[in-house]
C-alpha positions in Angstrom: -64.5 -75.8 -13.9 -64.4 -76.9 -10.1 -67.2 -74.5 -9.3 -69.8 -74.6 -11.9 -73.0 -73.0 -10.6 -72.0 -72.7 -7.3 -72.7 -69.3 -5.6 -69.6 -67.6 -3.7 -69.8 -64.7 -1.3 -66.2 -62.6 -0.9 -66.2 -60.3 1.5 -63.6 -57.4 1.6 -63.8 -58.5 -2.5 -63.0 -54.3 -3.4 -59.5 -55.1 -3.9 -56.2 -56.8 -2.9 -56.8 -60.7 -2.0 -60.1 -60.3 -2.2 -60.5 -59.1 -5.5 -58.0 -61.9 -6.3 -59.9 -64.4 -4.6 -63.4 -63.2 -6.4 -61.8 -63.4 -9.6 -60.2 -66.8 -9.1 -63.7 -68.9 -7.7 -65.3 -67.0 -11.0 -63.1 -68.4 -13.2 -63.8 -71.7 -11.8 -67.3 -71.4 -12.6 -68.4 -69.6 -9.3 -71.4 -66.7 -9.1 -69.8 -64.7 -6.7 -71.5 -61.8 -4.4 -68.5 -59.6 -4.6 -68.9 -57.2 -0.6 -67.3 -54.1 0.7 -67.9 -51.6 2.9 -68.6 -48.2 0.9 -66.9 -46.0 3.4 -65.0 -43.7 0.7 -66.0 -43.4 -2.9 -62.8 -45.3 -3.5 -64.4 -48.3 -2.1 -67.6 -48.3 -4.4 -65.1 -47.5 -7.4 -63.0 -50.6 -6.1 -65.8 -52.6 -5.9 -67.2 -52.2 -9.6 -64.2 -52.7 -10.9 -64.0 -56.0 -9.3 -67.4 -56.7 -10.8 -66.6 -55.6 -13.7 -63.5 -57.9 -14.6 -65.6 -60.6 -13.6 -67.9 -59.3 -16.4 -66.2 -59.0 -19.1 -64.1 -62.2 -18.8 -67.8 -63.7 -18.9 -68.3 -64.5 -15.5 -71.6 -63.8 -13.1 -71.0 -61.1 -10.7 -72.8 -58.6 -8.5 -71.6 -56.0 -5.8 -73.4 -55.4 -2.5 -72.2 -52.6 0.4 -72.0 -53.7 3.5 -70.4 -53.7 7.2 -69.9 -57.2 8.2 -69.5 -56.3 12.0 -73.3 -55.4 11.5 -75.8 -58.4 12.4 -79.1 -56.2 10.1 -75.9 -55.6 7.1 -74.6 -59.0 6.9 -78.3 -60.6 7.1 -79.1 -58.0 3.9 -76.1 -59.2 2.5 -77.0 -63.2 2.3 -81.3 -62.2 1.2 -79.2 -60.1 -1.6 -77.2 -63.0 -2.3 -80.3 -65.0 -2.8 -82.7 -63.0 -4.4 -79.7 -62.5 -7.0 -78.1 -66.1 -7.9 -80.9 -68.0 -5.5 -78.6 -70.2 -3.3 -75.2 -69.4 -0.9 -73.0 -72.3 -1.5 -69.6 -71.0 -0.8 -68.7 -67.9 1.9 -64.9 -66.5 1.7 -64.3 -64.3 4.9 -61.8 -61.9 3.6 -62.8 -58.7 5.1 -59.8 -57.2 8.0 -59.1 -54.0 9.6 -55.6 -54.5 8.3 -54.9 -51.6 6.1 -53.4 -48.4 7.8 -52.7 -50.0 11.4 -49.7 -48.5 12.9 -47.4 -50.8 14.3 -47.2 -50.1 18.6 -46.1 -51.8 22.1 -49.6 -53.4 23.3 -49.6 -51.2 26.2 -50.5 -48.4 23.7 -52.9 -49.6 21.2 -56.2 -47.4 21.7 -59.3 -49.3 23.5 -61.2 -48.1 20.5 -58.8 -49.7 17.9 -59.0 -52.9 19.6 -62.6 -52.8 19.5 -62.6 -52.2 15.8 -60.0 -55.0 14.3 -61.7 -57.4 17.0 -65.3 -56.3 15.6 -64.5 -56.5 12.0 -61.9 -59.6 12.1 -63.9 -61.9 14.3 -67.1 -60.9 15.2 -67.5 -60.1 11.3 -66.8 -63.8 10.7 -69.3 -65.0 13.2 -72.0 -63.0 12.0 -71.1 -63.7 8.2 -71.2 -67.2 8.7 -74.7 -66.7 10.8 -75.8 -64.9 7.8 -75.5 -67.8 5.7 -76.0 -70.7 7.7 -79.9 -71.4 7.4 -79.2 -71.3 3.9 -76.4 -73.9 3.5 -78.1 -75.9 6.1 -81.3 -76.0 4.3 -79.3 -77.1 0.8 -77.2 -79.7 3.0 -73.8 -78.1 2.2 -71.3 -75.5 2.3 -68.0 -74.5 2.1 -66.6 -71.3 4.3 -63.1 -70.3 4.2 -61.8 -67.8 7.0 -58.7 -65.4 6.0 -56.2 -66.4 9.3 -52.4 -64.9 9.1 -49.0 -66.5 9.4 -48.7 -64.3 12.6 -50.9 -66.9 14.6 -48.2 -68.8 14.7 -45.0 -66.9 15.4 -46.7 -63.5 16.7 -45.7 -60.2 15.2 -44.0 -57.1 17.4 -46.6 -54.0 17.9 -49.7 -56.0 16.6 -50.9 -57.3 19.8 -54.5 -56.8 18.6 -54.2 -57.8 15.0 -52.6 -60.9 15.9 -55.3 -61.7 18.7 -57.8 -61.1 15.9 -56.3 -64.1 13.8 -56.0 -66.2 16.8 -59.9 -65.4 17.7 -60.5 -66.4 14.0 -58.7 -69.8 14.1 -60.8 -70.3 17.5 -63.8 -69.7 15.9 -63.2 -72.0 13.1 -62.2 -74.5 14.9 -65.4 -74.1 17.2 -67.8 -73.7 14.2 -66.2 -76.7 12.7 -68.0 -79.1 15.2 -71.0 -77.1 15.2 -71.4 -77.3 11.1 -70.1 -80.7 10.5 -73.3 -82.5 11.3 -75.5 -80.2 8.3 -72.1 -81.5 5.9 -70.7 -77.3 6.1 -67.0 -77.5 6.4 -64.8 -74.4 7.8 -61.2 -74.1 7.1 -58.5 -71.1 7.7 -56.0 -70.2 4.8 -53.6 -68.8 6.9 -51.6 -66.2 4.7 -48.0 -64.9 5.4 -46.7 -61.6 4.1 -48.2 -60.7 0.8 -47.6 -58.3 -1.6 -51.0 -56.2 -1.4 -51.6 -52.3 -1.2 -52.8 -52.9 2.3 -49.4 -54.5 3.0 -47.6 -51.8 1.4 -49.3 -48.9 3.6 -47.4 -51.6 6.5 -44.2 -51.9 5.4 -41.4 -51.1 2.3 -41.8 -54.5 0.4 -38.5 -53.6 -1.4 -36.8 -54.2 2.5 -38.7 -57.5 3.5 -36.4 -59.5 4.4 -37.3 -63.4 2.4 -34.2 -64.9 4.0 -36.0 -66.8 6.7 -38.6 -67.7 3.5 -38.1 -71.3 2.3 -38.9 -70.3 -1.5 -36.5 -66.9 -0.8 -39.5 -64.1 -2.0 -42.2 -62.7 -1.4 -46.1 -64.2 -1.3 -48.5 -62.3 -4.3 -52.5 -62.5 -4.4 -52.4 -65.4 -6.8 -50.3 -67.7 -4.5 -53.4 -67.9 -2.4 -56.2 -68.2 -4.7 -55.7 -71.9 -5.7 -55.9 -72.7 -1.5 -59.1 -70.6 -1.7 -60.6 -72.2 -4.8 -59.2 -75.8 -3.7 -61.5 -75.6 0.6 -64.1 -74.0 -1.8 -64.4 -77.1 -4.1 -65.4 -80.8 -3.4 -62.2 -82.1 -3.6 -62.0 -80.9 0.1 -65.2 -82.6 1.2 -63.5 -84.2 4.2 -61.9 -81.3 5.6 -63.0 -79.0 8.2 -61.4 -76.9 11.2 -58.1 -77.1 9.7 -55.4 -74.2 9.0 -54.0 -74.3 5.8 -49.9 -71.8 5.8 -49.6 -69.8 2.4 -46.3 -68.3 3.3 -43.5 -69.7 1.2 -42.2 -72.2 3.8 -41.8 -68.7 6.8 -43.4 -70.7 9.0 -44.5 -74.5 9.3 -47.0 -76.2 11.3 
């Protein structure tokens, strides 16, 4: 187990690659401090269910509600962390406005919307990762993972703020990744391309994506990102930091 006794936080861990990601560092040994927002009942129900596969594969688990574009939430959400396990060793920033976005020419995209996916995309990183950082500097060592996108690098038509979102993220990584080095914290993007999740189906057809331009000729799933996760999480990436690491099949190379 690469993760024995370490303590994880996932955030957006409810469902989708979150709950994949959760379930992947707790079978590596991980506590993990699965985090959602509870803005519909189907969010709490989500959210116990992610705790509760951990559970009854034998894994440590426990679910916390929170907004992680709020500084009082996101401090609640690392004290929870450790009054629970006792210690923050690994942070996964999975939680996006993603889900639901309708695809429109920039010059149309609501103030208001771009507020939100900029709040909960980047400034919910920051503030995560502020969160936790007294803790993991205090322990010397951490590992925080960032959830990037494929679009960073070839942009994406009628997601002007999405993909500005993802670009503000790999800033911010890159950034933090000078700041953190010297308390031995690393920071690294997984950079995902199109993935078979529910959010991605309220998007798009999946049956109609077309895998041509897709080295491996499909389709990315959940699981095809957890062992990138689990790998920046582990200490057999102790001398990486402000990197982006593509998931997409070979789309896109950099």
């Amino acid at each position: 187990m690469r993760l024995k006794d370490k303590v994880a936080i996932v955030t957006g861990g409810a469902r989708g690659l979150g709950r994949a990601f959760s379930l992947a560092l707790a079978r590596e040994g991980a506590k993990v401090l699965v985090m959602n927002i509870g803005l519909a009942e189907r969010d709490r129900h989500d959210l116990r269910e992610t705790v509760d596969q951990i559970r009854a594969s034998g894994g440590l688990a426990h679910s916390f509600e929170a907004d992680v574009s709020s500084e009082q939430e996101t401090r609640a959400m690392a004290e929870e962390t450790i009054r629970v396990f006792g210690s923050v060793d690994i942070l996964i920033n999975n939680a996006a406005v993603y889900e639901g976005i309708k695809r429109k020419p920039f010059h149309e995209v609501d103030p208001d919307e771009w507020d939100l996916v900029m709040n909960v995309n980047v400034k919910g990183a920051f503030l995560t990762t502020r969160a936790v950082f007294p803790h993991m500097k205090e322990h010397g060592h951490g590992k925080i993972v960032n959830l990037a996108s494929e679009v960073f690098f070839t942009g994406s038509h009628g997601f002007a703020h999405y993909v500005a979102s993802k670009g503000g993220l790999v800033g911010l990584t890159r950034a933090l990744a000078v700041e953190l080095g010297p308390y031995n914290i690393c920071i690294n993007c997984i950079a995902p391309g199109f993935t078979d999740t529910g959010a991605s189906r309220s998007l798009a057809d999946i049956g109609k994506y077309d895998t041509t331009r897709t080295a491996l000729k499909r389709l990315g799933h959940p699981g095809d990102l957890t062992g990138a996760a689990v790998f920046l999480a582990s200490s057999e990436s102790d001398f990486i930091t402000g990197q982006i690491l593509l998931v997409n099949g070979g789309r896109a190379m950099h």
